[in-house]
Every structure is written in C-alpha cells, then in structure tokens.
Backbone as a ProteinNet text record, in pm:
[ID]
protein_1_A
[PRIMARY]
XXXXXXXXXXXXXXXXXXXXXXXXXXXXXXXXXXXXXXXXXXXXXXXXXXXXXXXXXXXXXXXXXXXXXXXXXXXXXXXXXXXXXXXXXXXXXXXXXXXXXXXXXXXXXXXXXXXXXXXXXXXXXXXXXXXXXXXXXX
[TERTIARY]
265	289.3	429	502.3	626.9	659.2	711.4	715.9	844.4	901.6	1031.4	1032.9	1136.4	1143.1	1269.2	1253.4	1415.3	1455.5	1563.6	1600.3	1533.3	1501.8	1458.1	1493.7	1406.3	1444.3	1364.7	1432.5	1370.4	1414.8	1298.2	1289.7	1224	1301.6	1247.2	1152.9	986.1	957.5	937.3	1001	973.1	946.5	921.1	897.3	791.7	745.7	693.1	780.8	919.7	995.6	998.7	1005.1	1013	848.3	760	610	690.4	769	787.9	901.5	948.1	1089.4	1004.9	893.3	802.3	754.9	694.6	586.6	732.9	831.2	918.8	936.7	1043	1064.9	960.5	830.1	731.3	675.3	716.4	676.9	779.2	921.9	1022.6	1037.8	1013.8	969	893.4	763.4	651.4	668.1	768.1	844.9	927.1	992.9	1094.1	1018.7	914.6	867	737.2	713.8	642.2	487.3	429.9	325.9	267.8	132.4	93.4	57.9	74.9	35	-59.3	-179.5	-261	-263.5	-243.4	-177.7	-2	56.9	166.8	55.4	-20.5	-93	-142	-193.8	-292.9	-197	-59.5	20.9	65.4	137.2	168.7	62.5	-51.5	-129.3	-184.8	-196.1	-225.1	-118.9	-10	150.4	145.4	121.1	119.5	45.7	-71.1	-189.7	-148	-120.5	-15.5	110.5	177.9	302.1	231.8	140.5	88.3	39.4	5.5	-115.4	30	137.5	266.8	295.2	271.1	330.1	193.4	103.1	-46.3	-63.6	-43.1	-71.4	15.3	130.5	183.3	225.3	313.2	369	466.9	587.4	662.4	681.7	572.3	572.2	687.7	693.4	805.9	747.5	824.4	764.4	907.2	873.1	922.1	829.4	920.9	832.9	938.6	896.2	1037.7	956.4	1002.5	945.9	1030.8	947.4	1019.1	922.3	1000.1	991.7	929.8	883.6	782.7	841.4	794.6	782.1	706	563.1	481.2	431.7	519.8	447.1	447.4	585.3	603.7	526	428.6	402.3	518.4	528	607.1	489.9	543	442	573.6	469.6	554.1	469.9	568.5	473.4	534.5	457.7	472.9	430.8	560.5	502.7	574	428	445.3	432.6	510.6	523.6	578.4	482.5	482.8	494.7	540.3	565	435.6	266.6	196.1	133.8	8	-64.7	-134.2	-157.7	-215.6	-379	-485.5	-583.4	-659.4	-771.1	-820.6	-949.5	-1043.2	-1133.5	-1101.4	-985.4	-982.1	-1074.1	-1168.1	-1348.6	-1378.2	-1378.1	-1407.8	-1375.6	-1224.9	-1110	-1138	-1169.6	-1191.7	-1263.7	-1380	-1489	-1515.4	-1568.6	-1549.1	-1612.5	-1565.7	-1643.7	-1581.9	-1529.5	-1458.8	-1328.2	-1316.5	-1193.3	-1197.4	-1031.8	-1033.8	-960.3	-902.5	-825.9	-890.4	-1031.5	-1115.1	-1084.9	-1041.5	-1069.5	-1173.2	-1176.2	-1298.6	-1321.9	-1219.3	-1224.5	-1178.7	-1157.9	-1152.6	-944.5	-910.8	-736.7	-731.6	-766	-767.5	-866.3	-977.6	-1055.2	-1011.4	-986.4	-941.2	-843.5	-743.1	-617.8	-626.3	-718.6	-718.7	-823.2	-905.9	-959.5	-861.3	-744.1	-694.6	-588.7	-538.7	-446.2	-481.9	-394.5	-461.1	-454.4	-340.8	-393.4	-321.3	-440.9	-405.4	-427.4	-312.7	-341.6	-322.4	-402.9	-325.1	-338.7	-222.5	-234.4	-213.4	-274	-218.1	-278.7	-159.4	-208.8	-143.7	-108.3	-13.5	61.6	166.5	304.4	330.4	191.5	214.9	122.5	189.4	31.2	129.4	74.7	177.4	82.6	71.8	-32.4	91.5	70.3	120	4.4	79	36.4	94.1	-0.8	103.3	27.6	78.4	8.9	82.6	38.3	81.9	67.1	136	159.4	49.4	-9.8	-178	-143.6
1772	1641.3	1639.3	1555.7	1560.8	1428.3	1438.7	1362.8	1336.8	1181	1211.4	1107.3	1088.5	1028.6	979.4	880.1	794.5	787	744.5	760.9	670.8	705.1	559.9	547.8	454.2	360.3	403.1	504.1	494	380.2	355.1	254.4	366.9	314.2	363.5	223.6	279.5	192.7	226.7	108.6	147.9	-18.9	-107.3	-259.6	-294.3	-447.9	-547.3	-608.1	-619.6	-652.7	-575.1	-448.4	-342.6	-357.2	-458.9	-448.5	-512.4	-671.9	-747	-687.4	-560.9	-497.9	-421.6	-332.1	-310.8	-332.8	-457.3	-516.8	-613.4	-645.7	-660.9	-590.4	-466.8	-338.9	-308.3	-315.5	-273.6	-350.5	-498	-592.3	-570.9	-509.2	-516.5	-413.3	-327.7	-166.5	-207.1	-240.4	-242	-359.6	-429.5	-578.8	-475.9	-384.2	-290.4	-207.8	-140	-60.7	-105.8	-230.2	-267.3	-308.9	-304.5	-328.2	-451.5	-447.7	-609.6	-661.2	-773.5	-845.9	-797.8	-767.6	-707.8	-557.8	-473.3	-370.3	-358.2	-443.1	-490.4	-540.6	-624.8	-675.6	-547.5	-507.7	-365.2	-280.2	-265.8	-141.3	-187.3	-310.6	-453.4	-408	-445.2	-417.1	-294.1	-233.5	-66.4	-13.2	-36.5	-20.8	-67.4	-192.4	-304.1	-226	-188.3	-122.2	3.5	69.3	210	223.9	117.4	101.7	49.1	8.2	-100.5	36.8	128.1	233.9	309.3	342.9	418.3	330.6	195.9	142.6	176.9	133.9	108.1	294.7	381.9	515.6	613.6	616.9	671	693.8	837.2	841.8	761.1	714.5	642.4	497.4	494.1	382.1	405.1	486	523.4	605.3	580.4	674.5	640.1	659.1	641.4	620.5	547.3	525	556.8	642.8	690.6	600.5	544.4	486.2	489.3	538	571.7	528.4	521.6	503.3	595.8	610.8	752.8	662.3	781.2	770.1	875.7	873.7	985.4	960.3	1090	1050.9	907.6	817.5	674.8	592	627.3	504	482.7	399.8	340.3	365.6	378.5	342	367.7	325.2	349.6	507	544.7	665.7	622.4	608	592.4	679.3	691.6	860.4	760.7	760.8	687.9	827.3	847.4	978.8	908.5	963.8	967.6	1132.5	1116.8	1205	1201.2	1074.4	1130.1	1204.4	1189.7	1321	1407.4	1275.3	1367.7	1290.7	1290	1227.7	1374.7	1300.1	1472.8	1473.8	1367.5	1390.2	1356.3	1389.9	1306	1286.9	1360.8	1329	1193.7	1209.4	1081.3	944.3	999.3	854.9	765.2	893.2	821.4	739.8	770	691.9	515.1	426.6	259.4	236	198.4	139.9	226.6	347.5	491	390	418.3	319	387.6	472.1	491.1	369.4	262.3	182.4	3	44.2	-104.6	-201.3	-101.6	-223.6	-246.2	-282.1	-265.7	-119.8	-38.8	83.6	114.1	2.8	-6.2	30.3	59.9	88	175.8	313.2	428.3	424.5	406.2	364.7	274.8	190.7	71.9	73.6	124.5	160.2	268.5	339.1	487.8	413.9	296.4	234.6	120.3	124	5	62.8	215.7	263.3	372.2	413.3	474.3	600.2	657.8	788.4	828.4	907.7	863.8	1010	1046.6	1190.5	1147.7	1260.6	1277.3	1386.1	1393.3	1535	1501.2	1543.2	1516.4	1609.7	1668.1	1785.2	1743.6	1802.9	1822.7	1749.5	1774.2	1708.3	1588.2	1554.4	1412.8	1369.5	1280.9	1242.8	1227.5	1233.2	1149.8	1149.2	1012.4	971.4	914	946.2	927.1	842.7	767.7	644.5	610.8	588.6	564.9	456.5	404.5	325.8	318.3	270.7	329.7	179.8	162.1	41.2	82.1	-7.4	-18.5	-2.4
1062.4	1006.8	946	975.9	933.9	817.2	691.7	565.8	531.5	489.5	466.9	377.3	242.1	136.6	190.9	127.2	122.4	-11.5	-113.6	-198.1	-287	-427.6	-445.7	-568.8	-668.6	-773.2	-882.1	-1040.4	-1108.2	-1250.8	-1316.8	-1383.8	-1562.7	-1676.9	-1799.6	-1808.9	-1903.6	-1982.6	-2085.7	-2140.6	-2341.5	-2358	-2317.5	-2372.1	-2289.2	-2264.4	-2273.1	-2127.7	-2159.2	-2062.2	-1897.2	-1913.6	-1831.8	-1720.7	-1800.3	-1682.8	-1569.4	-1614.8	-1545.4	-1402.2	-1458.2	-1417.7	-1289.9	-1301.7	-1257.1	-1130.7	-1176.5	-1061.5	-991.2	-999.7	-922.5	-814.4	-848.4	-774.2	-685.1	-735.1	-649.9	-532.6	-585.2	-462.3	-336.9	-436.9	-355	-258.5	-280	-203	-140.5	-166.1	-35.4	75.4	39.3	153.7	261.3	172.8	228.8	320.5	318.7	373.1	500.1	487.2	547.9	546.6	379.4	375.2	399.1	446.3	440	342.4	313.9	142	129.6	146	79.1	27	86.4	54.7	-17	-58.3	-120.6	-275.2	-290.6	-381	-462.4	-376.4	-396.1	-520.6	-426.2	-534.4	-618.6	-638.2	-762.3	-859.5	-831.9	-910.2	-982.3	-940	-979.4	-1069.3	-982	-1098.4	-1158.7	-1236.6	-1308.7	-1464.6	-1403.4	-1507.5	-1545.9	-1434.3	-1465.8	-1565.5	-1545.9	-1648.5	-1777.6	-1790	-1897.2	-1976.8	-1936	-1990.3	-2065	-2034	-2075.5	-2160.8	-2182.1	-2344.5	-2407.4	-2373.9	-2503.5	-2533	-2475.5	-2488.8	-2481.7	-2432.8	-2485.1	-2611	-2672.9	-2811	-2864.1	-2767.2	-2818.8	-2775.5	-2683.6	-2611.4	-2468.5	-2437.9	-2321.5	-2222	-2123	-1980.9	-1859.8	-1757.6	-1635.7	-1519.9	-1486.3	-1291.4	-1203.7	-1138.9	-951.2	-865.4	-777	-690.6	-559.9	-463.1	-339.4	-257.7	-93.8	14.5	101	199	264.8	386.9	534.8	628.1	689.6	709.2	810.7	895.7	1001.6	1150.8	1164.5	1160.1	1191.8	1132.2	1009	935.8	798.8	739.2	655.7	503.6	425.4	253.4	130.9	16.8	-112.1	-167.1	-228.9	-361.7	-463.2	-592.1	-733.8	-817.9	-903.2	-1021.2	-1131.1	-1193.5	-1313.2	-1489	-1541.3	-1596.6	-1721.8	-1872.8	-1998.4	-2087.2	-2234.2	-2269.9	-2387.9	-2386.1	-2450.3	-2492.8	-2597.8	-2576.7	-2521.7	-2385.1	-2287.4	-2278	-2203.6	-2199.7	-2177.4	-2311.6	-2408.5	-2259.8	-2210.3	-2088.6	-2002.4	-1914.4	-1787.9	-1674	-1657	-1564.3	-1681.2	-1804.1	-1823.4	-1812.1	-1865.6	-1826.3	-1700.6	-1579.2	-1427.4	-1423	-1508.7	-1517.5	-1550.9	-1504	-1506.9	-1655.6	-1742.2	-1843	-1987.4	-1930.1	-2014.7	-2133.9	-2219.4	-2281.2	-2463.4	-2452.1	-2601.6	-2669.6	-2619.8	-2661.5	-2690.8	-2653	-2650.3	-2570.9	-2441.3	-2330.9	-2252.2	-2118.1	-2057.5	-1989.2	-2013.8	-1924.6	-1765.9	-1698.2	-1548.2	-1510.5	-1578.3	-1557.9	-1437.5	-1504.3	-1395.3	-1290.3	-1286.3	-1243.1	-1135.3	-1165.1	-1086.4	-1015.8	-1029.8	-1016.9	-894.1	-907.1	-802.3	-667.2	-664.5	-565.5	-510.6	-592.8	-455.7	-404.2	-428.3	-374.1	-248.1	-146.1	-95.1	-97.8	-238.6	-254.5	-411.6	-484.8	-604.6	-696.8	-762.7	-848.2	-971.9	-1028.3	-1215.9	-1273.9	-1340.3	-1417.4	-1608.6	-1642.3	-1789.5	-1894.2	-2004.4	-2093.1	-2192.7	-2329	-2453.5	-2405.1	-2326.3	-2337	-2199.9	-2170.4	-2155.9	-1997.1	-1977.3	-1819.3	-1699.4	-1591.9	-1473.1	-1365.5	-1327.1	-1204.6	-1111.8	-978.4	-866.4	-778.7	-730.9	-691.5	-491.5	-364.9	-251.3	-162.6	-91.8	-28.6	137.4	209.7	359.2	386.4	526.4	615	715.4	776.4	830.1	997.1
[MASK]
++++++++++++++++++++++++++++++++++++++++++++++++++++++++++++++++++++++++++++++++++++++++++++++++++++++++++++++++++++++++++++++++++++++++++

C-alpha cells in the first residue's frame, strides 16, 4: 500500500474565534481533496467537536490542529491531529463511551466524533491528549 501526505495547514487554538478558523479549513481541505458533502459534513463536524473539547478541557485552553491531505492507492482524504497540552483523560474506555461526560454535557463528543469519521485514534496521558481524525473520498 503506498501513502503519501501533501503539505498541510496547521492552525493554534486558544479562543472561541479559532472553532470558526477550523471548520473553515476543514471544509476547505476536504473540497480540495475530493470528498463528497457528506463525508465533507462528516469531518466539519467531528473537527468542530474536536477543537471545541481543546478549549472546554484543556489546561490553558490551547491546542493545535495539522491538517493534511492523503493520497492511498489513488484515493484522495483528509487526516486531522487535533493535539492539547491537558491533563490528559483520567478513563479513556470510558470517555468513548455515549452518555460518559466530566464537563456536564451529554457525553456524545468522542463518541460521536469517532462514528462519523472513517478512522479515528487517541492517545492521552499527563501531558496532554491528541486524537487523529481521516476521512477518504468514496
């Protein structure tokens, strides 16, 4: 299988302003790469909740998103590494979980977020979380 990145676009968040900065870029990448609106919708959205989770939880309210371009074996997609310097998520088997919420929401972020993408990691300890996020052209 042969994998190849194209250069791409990272973005700081530390505001309120930066979601909107976000779900831009991201509509704009997956136009670029070839997704179909629904799968374009799909990663808008997931990113959207992903960046949102790096202000409400992170330590300083700050993180980053890289967002790049893929090409495998002639399909087209985005990957998203959305990366904070919090404390880290103390159950993550739980976090995954629908309804899971230390912040009094409904719980469905990660959760939610990892079913509309089509491929979805996370790692997170002490010095902070980073979920990667990709979605492919159909």
């Amino acid at each position: 299988m042969s994998l190849s990145t194209e250069e791409g676009l990272t973005l700081a968040i530390d505001g309120d302003a930066d979601l909107l900065r976000v779900r831009s870029a991201l509509r704009s990448e997956s136009q670029h790469a070839g997704l179909t609106l629904t799968g374009e919708t799909k990663l808008v959205t997931a990113g959207s909740e992903l960046a949102r989770n790096i202000l409400r939880y992170s330590t300083h309210r700050q993180g980053m998103v890289a967002i790049e371009r893929l090409n495998r074996d002639g399909r087209r997609g985005v990957r998203v590494v959305f990366s904070d310097n919090g404390p880290g998520i103390a159950d993550l088997d739980q976090a995954m979980l629908d309804g899971f919420s230390t912040g009094g929401s409904l719980g469905l972020g990660l959760p939610g977020s990892r079913r509309l993408v089509d491929e979805f990691a996370i790692e997170s300890g002490p010095s902070g979380t980073t979920v990667v996020i990709a979605q492919w052209s159909r």
